[in-house]
N, C-alpha and C positions, 0 to 999 in steps of 0.2 A: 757253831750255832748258825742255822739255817734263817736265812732274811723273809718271814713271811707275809711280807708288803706284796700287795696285788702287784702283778707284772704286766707286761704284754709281752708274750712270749710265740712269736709268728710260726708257723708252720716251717718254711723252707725258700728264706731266702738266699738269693746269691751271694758268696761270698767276693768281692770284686775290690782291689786293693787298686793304690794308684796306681802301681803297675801296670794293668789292664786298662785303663784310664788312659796312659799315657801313649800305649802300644795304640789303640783306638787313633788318639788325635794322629801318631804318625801315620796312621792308614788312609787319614784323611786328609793329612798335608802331602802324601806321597804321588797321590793320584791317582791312584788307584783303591777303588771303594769297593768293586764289585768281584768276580772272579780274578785272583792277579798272583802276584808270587808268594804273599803271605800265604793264599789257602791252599797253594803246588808244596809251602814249605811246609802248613800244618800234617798233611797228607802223611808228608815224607817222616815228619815224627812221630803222628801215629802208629807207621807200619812199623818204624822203630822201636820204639815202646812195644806194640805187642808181639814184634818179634816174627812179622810177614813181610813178607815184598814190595805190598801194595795195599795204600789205602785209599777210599773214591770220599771224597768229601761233599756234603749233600747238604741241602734245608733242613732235614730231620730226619730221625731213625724211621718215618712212615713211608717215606720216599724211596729210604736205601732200600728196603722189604720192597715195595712197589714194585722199584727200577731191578730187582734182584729176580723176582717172579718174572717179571715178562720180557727180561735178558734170557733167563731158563725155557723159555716160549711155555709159559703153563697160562692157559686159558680156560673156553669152555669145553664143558666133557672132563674136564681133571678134577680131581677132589686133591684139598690141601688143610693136613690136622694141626690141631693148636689146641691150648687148653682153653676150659671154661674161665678159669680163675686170672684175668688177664684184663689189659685194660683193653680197649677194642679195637686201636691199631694194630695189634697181631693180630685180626681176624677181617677187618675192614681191607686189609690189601689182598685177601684173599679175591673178598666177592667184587671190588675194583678191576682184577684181570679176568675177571667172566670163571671164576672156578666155584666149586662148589666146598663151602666152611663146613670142617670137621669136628667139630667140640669134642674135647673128653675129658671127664669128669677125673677131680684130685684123688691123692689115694687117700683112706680114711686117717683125717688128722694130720692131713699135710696141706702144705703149700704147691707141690709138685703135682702134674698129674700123674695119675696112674698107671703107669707102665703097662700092666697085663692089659685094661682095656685100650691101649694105644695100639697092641700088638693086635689087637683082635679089630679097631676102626681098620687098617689098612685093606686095601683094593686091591687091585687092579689097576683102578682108575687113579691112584695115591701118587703123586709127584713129590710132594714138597712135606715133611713136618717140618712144624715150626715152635720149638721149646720156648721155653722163657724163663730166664735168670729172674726170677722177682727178687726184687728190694734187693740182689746185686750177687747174691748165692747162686753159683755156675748147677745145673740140673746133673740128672746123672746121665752124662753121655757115654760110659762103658755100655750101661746097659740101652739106652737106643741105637747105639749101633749095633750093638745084637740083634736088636728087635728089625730092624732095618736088616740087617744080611739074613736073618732067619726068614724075611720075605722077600726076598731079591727075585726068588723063582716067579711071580707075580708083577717084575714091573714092566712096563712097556713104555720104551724109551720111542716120542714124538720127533723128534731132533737129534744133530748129532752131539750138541753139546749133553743131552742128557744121556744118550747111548755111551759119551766118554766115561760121565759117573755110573751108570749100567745100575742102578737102583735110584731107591730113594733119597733123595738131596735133603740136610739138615739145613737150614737156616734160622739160625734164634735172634728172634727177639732178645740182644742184650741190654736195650734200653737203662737197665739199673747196673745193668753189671761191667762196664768199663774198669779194669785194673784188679778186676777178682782174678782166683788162680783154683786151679785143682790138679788131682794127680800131677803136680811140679810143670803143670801148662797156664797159660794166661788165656784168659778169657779171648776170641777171636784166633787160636790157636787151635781148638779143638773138633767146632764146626764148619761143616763145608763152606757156608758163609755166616758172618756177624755183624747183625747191624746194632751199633750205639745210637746213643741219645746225648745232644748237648744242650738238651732242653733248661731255661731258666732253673730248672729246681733241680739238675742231676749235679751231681759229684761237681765232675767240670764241665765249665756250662762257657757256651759261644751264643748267648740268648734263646735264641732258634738256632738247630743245626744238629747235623749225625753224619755217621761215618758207618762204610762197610767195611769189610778185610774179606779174606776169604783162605782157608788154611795152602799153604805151604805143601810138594811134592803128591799135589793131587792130579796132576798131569796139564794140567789149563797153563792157557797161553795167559801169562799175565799183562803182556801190552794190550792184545788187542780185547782181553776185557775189559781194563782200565780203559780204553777206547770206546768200547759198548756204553759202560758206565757215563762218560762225558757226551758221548751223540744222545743216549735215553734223557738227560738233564739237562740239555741245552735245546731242544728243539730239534734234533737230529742235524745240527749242524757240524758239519765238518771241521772246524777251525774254531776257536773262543775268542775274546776280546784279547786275551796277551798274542796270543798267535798272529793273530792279524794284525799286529802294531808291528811286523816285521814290513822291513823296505818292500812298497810293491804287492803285500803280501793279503791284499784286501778282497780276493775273488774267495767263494767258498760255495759247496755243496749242502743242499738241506738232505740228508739220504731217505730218510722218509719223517713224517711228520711227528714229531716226539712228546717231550716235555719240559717244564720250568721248574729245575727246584735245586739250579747252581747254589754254593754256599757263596757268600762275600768274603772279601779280604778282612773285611772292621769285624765280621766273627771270626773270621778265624785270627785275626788280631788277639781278641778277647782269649781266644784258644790254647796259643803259644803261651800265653803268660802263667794260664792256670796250668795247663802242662809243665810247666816249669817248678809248679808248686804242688803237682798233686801227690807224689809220694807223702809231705806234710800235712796235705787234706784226709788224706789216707789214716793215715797216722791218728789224727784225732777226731776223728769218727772212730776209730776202734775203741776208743779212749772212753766214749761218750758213749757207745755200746754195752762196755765192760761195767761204766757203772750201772746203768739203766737194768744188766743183768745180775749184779750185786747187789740191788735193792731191789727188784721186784721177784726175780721167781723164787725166793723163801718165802712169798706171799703166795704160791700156786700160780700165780699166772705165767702164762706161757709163752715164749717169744720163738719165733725161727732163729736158730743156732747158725749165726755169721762165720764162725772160724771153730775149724775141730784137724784134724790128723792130720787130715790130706787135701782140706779146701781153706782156703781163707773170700770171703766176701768186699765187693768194693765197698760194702757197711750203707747202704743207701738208704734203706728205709727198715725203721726199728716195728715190723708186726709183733705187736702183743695180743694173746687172746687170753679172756676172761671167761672159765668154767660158769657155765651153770645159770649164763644168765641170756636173754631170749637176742632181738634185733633191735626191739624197741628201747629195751633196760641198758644197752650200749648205745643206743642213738642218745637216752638222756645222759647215761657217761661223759659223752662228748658234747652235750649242751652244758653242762653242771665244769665240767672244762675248760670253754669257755668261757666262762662266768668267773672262773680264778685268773682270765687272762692267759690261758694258753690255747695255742689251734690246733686241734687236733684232727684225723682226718679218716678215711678206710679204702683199706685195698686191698680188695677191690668187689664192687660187687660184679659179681657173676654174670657173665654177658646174657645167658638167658631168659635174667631179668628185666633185659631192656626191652625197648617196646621195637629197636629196628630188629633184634636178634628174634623174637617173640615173631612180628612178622613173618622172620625165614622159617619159620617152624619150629622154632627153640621151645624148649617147656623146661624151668628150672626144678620141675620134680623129677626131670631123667638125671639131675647134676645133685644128690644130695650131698654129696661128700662136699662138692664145693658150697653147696651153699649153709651147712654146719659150720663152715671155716669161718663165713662169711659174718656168721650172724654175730658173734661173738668178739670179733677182731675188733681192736682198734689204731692206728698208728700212731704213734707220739713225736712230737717234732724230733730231727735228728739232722744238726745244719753245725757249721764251723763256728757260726758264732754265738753258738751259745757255750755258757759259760759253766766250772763246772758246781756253781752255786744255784744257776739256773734248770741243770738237771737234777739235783736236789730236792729244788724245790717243784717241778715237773712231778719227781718219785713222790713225795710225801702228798702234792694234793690228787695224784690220782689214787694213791692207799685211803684219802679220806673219802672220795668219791663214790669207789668202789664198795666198802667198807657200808657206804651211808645207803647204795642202791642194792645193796646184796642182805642187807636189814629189813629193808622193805618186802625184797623179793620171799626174806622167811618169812617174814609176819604174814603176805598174804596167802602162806600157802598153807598155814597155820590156819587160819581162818577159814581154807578152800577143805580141811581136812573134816 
């Protein structure tokens, strides 16, 4: 029997045990707060975990994107594709390095964009795509990389690091998808580069914080990128604060004028512990998935497929879309939602819609695939601590909600007939 006493049931808080608590005060009794060996050791398990060389530990997955383009020297004059359906850090880094933002609209009735018009945005001018894992599901990169060799004849390499890749560079946005797998690879495994999210609400979270990787046997020198990465993040300094705590060791070069978006030690503090536990975080988020898909899609409604043959999903965010009903009849879904005590949320509206995207010339009537996605979508909380009586009862008041706005939506069209 289902408890159906109002709740307050949050969105997507962290999940933070005293473990992470205690790991924090040792970082702060240690002495080190800032850049120091916690975040050289988070690094070194990252790359372990997914099974690279090398990982650069950063502020945020905005940064690692940022620092990632203007290590590749992509500027102005280059154009760099990403999809519409995205929050706007995968597009914001673009117009940051002075390049020109590609949008390409989803394919009809997905989350993904569209493949064929991606093949057809590419240039000349094309340096960089930039996919994206939404809510933790790895994209299909057999077929971008087709799409990418099938125009290799078109690219012109600026540099020599780009002359090494001699085409187009992948770089995704994996911000949700830390720990997903496809064709028997881990996510950061597959694209040229990968940047995470350890954003308060992802999977594992270092409050603020992200990480790059970058694949395995692509011929790149992994010191002196890993070097690149630390001069772009510290000011183009030569040396860090553990470096120069060696005897003597306090002289340093600025090489040219850089940036600030070192990760601390008390994040990556935070880091280690939930690494420690994310196979279990993992675990039940699939858990919490599997019902949310047991009880809602015998009702029609739709969710993006987490796990099937040959992908499994880090499980990050639960998109459910509800047929038949407009932007406005979902915005009151999710007020009527909140009113049972649960936060519900969407993702994502369409960058076109915005007013800085709308500025650059965007017009969301070139995007309609993504913005049919859009209108209808809504997210359902999907965090460790909820409980499994809590998605229960999540399932049942959103079947009454639905149920009570898809009633209204006949009778008025009964009336409009």
């Amino acid at each position: 029997m289902i408890n159906t006493k109002l709740r307050n049931i949050p969105f997507s808080p962290p999940d933070i045990t005293d473990a992470e608590i205690e790991e924090v005060i040792k970082a702060m009794q240690s002495g080190w707060i800032t850049t120091g060996p916690r975040t050289k050791e988070f690094e070194n398990k990252i790359a372990e975990y997914v099974g690279v060389n090398k990982a650069v530990c950063l502020n945020s997955a905005t940064a690692a994107m940022e620092l990632t383009l203007r290590i590749l020297g992509v500027g102005p004059g280059d154009e760099v594709i990403t999809s519409s359906y995205t929050y706007t850090a995968s597009a914001s880094v673009i117009d940051h390095v002075g390049a020109k933002i590609v949008l390409v609209d989803t394919a009809p009735d997905s989350f993904e964009m569209d493949y064929s018009k991606l093949a057809a945005a590419i240039t000349e001018k094309t340096k960089v795509i930039i996919p994206v894992d939404l809510a933790g599901k790895m994209c299909d990169y057999d077929i971008i990389y087709e799409i990418v060799e099938s125009k290799k004849g078109l690219f012109k390499a600026n540099n020599g690091l780009q002359a090494l890749f001699n085409r187009i560079v992948v770089m995704t946005d994996a911000a949700h998808a830390f720990g997903a797998e496809r064709s028997g690879l881990k996510c950061g495994q597959v694209a040229d580069f990968t940047c995470f999210s350890f954003h308060a609400v992802k999977n594992l979270t270092t409050a603020e914080g992200g990480a790059v990787v970058w694949g395995s046997g692509l011929g790149l020198d992994d010191e002196w990128l890993y070097k690149q990465f630390m001069l772009y993040s510290l000011h183009g300094q030569s040396k860090d604060a553990l470096a120069k705590t060696q005897k003597g060791a306090w002289e340093y070069d600025i090489v040219y004028p850089a940036y600030k978006c070192n990760m601390t030690d008390i994040m990556a503090g935070i880091g280690l512990i939930q690494l420690n536990r994310y196979e279990n975080i993992m675990k039940r988020r699939r858990e919490i998935i599997e019902i949310y898909d047991n009880g809602l899609l015998s009702l029609g409604i739709h969710a993006l497929q987490h796990y099937g043959e040959n992908f499994t999903s880090s499980g990050h965010l639960y998109l459910a879309r509800i047929p038949g009903i407009r932007e406005d009849e979902r915005n009151e879904i999710i007020v009527e939602m909140a009113e049972a005590g649960i936060a519900c949320n969407v993702h994502y509206k369409p960058l076109p819609m915005f007013t800085a995207y709308k500025n650059l010339g965007f017009n969301i009537k070139d995007y309609p695939n993504a913005f049919n996605v859009y209108k209808n979508e809504i997210t359902l909380p999907l965090h460790t601590l909820l409980s499994d009586e809590d998605v229960m009862y999540i399932i049942k008041s959103l079947k009454k909600v639905v149920n009570k706005v898809l009633s209204k939506v006949s009778r008025m069209e009964k009336q409009n007939v």
